[in-house]
C-alpha positions as protocol buffer text, in pm:
chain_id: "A"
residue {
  index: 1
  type: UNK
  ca { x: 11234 y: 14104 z: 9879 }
}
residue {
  index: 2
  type: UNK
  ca { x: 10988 y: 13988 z: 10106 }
}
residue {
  index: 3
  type: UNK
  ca { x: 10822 y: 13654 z: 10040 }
}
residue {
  index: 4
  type: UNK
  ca { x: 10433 y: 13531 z: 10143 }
}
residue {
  index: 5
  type: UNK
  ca { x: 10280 y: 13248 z: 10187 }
}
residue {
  index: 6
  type: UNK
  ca { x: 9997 y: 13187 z: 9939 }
}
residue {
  index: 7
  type: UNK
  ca { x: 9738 y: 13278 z: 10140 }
}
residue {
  index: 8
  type: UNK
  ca { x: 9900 y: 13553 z: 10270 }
}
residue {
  index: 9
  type: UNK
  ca { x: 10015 y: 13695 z: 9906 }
}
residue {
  index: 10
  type: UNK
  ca { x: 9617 y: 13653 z: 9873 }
}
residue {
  index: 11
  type: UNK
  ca { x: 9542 y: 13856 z: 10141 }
}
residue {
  index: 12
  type: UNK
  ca { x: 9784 y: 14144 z: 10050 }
}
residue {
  index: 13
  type: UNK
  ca { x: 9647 y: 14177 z: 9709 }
}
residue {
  index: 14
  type: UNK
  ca { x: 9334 y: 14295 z: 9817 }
}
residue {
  index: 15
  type: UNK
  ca { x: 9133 y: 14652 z: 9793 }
}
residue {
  index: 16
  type: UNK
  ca { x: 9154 y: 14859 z: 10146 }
}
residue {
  index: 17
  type: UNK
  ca { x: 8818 y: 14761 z: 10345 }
}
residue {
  index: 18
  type: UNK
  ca { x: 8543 y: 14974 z: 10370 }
}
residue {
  index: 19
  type: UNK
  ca { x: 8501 y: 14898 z: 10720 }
}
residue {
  index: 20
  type: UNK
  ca { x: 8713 y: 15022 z: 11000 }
}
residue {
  index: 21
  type: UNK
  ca { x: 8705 y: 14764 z: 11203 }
}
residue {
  index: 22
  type: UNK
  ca { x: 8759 y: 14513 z: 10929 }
}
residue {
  index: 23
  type: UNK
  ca { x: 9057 y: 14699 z: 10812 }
}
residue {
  index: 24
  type: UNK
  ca { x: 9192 y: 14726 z: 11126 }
}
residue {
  index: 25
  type: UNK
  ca { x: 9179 y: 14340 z: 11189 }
}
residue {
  index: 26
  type: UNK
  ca { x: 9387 y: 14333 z: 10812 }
}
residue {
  index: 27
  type: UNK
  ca { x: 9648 y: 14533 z: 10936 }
}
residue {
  index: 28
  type: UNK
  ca { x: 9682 y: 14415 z: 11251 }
}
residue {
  index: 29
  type: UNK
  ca { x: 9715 y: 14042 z: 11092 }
}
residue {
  index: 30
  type: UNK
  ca { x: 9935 y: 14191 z: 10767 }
}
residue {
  index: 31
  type: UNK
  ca { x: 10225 y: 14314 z: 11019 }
}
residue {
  index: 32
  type: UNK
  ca { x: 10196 y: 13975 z: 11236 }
}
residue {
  index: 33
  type: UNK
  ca { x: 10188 y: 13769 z: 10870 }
}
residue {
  index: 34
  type: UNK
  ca { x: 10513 y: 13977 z: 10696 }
}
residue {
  index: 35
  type: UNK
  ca { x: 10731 y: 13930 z: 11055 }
}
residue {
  index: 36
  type: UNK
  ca { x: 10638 y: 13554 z: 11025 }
}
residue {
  index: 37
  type: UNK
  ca { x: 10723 y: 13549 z: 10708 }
}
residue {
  index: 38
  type: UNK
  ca { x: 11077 y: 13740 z: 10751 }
}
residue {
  index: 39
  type: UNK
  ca { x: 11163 y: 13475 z: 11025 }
}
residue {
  index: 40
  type: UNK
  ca { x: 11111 y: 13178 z: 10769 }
}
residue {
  index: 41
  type: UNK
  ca { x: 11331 y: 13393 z: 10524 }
}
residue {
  index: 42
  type: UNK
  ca { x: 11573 y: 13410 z: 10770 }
}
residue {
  index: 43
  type: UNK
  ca { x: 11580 y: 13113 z: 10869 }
}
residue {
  index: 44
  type: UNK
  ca { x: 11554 y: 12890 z: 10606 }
}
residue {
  index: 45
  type: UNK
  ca { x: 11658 y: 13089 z: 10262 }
}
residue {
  index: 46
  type: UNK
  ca { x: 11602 y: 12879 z: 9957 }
}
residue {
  index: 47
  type: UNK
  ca { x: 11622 y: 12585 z: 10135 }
}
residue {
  index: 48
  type: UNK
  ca { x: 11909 y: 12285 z: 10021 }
}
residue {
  index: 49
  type: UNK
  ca { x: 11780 y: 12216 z: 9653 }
}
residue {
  index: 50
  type: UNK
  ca { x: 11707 y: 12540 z: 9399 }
}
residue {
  index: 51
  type: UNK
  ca { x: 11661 y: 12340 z: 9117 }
}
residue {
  index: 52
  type: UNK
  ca { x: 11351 y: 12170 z: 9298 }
}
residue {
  index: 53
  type: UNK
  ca { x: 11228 y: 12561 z: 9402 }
}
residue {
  index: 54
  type: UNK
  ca { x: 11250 y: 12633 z: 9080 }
}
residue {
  index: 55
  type: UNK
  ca { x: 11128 y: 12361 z: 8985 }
}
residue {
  index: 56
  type: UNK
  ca { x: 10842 y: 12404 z: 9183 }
}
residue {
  index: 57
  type: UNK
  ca { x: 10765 y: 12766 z: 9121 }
}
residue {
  index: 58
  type: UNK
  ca { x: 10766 y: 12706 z: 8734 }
}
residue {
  index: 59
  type: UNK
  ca { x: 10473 y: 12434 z: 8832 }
}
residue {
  index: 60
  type: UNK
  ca { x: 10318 y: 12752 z: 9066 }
}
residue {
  index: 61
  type: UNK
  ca { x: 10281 y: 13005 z: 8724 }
}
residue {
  index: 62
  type: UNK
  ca { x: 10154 y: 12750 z: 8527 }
}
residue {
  index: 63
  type: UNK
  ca { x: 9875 y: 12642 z: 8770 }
}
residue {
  index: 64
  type: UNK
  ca { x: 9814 y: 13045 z: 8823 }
}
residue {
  index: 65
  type: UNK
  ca { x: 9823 y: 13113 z: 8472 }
}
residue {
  index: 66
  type: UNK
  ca { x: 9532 y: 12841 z: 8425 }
}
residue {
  index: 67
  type: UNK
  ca { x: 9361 y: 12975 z: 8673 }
}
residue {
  index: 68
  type: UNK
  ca { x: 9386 y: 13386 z: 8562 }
}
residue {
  index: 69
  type: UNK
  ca { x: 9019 y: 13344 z: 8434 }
}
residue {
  index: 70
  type: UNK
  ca { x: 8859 y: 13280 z: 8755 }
}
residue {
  index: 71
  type: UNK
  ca { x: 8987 y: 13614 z: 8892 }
}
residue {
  index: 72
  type: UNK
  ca { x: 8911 y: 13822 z: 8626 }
}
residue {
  index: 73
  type: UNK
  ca { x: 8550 y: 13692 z: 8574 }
}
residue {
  index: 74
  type: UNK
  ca { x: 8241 y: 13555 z: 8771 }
}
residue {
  index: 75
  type: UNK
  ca { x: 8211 y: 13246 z: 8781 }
}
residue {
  index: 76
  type: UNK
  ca { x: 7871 y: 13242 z: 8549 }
}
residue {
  index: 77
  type: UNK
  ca { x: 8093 y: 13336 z: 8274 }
}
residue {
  index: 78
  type: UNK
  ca { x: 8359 y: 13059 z: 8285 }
}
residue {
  index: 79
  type: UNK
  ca { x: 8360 y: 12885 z: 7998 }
}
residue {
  index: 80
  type: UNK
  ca { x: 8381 y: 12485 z: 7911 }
}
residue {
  index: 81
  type: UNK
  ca { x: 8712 y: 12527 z: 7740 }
}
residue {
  index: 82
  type: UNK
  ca { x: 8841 y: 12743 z: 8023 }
}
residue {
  index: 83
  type: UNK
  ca { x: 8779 y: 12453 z: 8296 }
}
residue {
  index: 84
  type: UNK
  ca { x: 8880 y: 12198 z: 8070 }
}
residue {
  index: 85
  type: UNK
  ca { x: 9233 y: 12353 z: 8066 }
}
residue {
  index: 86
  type: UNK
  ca { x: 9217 y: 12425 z: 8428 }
}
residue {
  index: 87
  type: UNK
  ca { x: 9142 y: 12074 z: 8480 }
}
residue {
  index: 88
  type: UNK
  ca { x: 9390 y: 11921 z: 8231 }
}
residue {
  index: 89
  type: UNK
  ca { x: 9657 y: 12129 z: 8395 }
}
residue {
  index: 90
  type: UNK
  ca { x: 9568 y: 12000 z: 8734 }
}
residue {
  index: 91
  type: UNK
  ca { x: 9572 y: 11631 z: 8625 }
}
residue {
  index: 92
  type: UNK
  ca { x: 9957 y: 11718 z: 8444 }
}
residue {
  index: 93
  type: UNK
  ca { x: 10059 y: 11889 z: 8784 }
}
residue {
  index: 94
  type: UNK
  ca { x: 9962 y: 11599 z: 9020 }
}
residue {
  index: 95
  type: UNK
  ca { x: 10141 y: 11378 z: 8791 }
}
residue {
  index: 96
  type: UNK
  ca { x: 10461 y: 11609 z: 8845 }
}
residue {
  index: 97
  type: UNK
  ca { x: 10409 y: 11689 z: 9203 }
}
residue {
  index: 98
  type: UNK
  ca { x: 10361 y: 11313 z: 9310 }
}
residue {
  index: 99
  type: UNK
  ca { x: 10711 y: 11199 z: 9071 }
}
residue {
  index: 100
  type: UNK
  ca { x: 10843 y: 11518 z: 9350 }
}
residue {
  index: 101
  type: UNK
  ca { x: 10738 y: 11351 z: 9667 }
}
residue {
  index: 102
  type: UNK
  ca { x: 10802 y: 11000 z: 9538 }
}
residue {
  index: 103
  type: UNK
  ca { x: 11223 y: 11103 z: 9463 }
}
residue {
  index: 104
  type: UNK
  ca { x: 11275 y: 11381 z: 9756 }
}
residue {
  index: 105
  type: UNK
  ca { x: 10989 y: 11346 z: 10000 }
}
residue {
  index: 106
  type: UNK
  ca { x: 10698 y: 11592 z: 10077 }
}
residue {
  index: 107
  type: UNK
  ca { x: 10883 y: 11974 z: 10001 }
}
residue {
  index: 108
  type: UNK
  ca { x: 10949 y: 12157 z: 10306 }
}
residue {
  index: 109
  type: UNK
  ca { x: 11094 y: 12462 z: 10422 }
}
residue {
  index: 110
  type: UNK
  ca { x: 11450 y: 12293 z: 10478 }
}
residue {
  index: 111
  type: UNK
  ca { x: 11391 y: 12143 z: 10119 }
}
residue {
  index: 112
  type: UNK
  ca { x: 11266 y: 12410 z: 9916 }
}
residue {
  index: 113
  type: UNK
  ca { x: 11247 y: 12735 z: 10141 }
}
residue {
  index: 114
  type: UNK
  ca { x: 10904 y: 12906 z: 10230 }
}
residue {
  index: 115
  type: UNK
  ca { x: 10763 y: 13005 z: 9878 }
}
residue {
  index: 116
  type: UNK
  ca { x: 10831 y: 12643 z: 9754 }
}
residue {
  index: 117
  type: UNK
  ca { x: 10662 y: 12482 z: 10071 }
}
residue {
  index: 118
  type: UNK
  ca { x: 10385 y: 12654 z: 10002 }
}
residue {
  index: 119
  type: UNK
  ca { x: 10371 y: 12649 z: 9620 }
}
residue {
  index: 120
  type: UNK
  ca { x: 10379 y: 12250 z: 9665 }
}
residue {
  index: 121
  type: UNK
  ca { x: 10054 y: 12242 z: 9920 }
}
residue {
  index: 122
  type: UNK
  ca { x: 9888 y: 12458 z: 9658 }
}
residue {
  index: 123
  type: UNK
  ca { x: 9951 y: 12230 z: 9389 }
}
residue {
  index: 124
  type: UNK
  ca { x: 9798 y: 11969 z: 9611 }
}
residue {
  index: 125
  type: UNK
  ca { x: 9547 y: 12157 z: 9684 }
}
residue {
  index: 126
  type: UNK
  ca { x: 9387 y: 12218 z: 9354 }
}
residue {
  index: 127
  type: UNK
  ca { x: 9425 y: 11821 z: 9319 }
}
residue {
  index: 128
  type: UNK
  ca { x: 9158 y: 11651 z: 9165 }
}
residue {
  index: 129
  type: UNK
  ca { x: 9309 y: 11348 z: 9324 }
}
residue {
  index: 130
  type: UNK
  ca { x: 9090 y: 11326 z: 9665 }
}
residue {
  index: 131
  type: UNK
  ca { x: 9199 y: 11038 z: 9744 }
}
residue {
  index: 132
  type: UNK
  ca { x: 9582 y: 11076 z: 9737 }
}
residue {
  index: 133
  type: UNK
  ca { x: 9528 y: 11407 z: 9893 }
}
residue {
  index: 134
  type: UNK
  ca { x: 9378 y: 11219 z: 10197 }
}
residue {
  index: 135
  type: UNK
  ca { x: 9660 y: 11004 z: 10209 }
}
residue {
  index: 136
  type: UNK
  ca { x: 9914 y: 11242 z: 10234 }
}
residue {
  index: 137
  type: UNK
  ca { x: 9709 y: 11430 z: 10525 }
}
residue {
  index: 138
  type: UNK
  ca { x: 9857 y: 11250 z: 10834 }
}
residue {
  index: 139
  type: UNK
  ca { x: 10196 y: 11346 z: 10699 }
}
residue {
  index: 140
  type: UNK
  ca { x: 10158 y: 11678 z: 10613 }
}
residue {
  index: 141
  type: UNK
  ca { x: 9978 y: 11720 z: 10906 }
}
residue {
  index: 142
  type: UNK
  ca { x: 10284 y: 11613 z: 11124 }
}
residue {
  index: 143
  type: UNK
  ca { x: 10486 y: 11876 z: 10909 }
}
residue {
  index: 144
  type: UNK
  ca { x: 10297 y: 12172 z: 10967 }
}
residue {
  index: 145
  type: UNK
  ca { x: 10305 y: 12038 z: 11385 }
}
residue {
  index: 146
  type: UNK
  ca { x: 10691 y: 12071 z: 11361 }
}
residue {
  index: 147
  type: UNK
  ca { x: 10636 y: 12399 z: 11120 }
}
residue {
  index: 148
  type: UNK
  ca { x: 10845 y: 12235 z: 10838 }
}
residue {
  index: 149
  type: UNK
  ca { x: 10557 y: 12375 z: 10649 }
}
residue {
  index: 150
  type: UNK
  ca { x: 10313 y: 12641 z: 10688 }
}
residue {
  index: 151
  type: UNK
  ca { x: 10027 y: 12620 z: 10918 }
}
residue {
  index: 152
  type: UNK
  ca { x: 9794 y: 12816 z: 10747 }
}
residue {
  index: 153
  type: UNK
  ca { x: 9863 y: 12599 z: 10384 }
}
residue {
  index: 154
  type: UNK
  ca { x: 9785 y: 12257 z: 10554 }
}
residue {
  index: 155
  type: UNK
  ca { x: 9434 y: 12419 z: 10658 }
}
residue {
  index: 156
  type: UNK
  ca { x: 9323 y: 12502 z: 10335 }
}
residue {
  index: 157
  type: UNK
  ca { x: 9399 y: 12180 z: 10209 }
}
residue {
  index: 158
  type: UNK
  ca { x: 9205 y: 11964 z: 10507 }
}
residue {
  index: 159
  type: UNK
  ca { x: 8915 y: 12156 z: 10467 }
}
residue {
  index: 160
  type: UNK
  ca { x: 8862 y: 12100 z: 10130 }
}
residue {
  index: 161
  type: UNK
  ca { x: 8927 y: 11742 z: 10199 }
}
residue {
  index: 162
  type: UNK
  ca { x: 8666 y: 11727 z: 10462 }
}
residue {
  index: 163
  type: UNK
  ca { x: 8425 y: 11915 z: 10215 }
}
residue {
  index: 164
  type: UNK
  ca { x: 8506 y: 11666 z: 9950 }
}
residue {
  index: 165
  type: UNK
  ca { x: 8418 y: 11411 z: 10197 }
}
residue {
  index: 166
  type: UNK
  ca { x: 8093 y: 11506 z: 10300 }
}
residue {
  index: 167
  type: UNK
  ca { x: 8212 y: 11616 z: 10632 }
}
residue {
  index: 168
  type: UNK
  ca { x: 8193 y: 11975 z: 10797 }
}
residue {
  index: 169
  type: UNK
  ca { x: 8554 y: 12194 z: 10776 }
}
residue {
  index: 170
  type: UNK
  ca { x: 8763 y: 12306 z: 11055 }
}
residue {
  index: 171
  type: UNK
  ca { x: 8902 y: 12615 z: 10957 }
}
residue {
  index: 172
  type: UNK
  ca { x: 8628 y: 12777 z: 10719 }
}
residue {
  index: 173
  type: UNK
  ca { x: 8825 y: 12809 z: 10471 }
}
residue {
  index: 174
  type: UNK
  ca { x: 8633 y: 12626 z: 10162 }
}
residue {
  index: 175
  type: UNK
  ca { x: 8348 y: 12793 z: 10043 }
}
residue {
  index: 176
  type: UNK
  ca { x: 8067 y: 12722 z: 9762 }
}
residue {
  index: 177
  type: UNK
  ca { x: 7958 y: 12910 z: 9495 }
}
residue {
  index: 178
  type: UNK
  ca { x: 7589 y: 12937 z: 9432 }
}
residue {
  index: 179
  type: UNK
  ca { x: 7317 y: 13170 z: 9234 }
}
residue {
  index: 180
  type: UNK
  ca { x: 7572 y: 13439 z: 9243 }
}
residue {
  index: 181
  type: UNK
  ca { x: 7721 y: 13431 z: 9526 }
}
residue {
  index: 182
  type: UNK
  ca { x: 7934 y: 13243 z: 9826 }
}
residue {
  index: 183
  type: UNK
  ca { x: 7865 y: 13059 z: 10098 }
}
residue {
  index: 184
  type: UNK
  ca { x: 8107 y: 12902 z: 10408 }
}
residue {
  index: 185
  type: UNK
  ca { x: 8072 y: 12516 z: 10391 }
}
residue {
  index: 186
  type: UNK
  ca { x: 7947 y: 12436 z: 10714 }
}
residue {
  index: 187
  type: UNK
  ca { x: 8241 y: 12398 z: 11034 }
}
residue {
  index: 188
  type: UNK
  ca { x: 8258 y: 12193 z: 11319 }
}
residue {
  index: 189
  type: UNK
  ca { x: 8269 y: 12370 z: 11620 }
}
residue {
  index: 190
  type: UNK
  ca { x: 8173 y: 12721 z: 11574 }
}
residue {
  index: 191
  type: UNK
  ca { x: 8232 y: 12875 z: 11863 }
}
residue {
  index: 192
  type: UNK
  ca { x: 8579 y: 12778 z: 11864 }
}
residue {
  index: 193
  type: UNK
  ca { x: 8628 y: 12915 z: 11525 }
}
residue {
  index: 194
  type: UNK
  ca { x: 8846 y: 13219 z: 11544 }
}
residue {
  index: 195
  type: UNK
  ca { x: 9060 y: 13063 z: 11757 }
}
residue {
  index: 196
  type: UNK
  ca { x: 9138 y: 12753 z: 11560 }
}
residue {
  index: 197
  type: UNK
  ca { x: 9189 y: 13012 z: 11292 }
}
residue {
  index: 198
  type: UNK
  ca { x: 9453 y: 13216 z: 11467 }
}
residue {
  index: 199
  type: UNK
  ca { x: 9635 y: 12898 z: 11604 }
}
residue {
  index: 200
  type: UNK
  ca { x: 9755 y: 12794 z: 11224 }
}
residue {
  index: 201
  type: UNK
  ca { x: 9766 y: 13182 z: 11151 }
}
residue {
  index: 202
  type: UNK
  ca { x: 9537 y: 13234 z: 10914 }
}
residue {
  index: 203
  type: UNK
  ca { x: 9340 y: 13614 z: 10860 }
}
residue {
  index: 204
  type: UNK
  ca { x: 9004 y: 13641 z: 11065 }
}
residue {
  index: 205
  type: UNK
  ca { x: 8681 y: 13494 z: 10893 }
}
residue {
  index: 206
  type: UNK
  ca { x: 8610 y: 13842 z: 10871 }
}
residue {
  index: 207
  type: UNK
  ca { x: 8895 y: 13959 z: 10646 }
}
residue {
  index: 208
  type: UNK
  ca { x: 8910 y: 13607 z: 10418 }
}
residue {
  index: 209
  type: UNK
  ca { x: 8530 y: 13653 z: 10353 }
}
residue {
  index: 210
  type: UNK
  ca { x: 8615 y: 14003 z: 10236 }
}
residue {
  index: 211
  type: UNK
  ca { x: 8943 y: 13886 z: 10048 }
}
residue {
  index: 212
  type: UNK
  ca { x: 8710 y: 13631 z: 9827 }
}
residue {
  index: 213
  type: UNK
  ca { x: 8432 y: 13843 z: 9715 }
}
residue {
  index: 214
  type: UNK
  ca { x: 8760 y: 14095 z: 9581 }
}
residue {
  index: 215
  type: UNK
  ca { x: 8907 y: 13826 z: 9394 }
}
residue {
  index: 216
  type: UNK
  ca { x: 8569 y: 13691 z: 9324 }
}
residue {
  index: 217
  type: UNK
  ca { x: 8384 y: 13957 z: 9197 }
}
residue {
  index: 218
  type: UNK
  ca { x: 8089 y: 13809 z: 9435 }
}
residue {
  index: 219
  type: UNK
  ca { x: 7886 y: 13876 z: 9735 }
}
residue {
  index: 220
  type: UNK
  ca { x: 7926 y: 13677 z: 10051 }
}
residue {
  index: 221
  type: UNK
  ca { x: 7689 y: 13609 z: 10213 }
}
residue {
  index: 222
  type: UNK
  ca { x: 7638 y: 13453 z: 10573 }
}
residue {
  index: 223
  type: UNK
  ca { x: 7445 y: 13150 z: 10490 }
}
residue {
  index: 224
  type: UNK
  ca { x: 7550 y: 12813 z: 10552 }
}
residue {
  index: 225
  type: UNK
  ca { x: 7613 y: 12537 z: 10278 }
}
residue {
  index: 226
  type: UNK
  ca { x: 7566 y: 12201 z: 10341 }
}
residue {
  index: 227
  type: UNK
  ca { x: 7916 y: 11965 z: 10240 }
}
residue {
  index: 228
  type: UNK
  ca { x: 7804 y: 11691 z: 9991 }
}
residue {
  index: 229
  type: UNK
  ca { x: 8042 y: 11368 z: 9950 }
}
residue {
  index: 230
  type: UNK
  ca { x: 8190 y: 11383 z: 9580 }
}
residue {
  index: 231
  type: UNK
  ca { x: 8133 y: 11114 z: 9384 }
}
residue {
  index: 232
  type: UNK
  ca { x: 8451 y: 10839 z: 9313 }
}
């Protein structure tokens, strides 16, 4: 059965495009993304420790599960309760994730294979602790350099922590919601974009833009937002 990364299971779940050329860019990147993906298969199974992948998967469907609401509804129509949970299930995750690292070290692909790699990084990723999340950057950042991890996963996560720090992204991948619609956080070097992108793997702008307003249920657009520091 053939595994993805989380952004690329992402990616693969959405409606054709309406645009040729768009589509064409999806396919092109879909065949690239599943032979990737087959390699780190190959290569590195389940990893050494199943009981951690499972471990770590079980952690995956829960934070999904609290999540199911955002897919299936705008975000105008979330509701209090609904984010509470979200949120309370992010706090119980971090607490799980962090007892993880703290016993076995950061999960890799030798550790945990490629779907618990990635499931980990995700976990982090919806992290409502900035702060340890910035911590573990230089690390994780070092894994993805030696591919113990995926590329693409490590992006998502330093762009939100450059968002969440006031500071423009790299890879475009964090983007705001606002009066009905999306908007890319603003990126440092522009022109450079799409080739950052395609250096850690990840789908044009073109085709992730497209991918969020499917699982988003939202327009967006090509305006800029500005990245405000959160707040301790």
């Amino acid at each position: 059965m053939r595994r993805l990364s989380i952004i690329a299971a992402l990616c693969l779940a959405t409606a054709a495009f309406g645009q040729d050329d768009i589509a064409l860019q999806q396919a092109a990147w879909e065949k690239a993304a599943e032979a990737r993906q087959d390699a780190l298969v190959k290569l590195w199974g389940d990893g050494s420790n199943p009981v951690l992948r499972r471990k770590l998967n079980a952690m995956y469907l829960r934070d999904q599960d609290a999540r199911k609401f955002m897919m299936a509804l705008p975000p105008d129509q979330w509701t209090d309760s609904q984010e509470r949970r979200r949120q309370e299930t992010d706090t119980a995750l971090t607490v799980q994730l962090k007892e993880i690292v703290k016993t076995f070290g950061w999960p890799t692909f030798r550790l945990v294979g490629m779907d618990g790699a990635s499931q980990a990084l995700l976990i982090l990723n919806h992290s409502a602790d900035h702060e340890w999340q910035r911590e573990m950057l230089p690390q994780l950042e070092k894994l993805a350099e030696n591919e113990e991890i995926q590329a693409a996963d490590f992006a998502m996560l330093l762009d939100k922590t450059l968002v969440a720090s006031g500071k423009p992204q790299r890879y475009g991948m964090d983007f705001k919601f606002i009066d009905g619609k999306m908007q890319m956080y603003t990126v440092e070097d522009l022109q450079h974009l799409a080739d950052r992108r395609e250096h850690v793997h990840l789908p044009p702008l073109a085709v992730y833009k497209h991918m969020l307003a499917e699982i988003y249920h939202l327009k967006v657009t090509d305006e800029v937002a500005q990245p405000e520091p959160l707040k301790p």
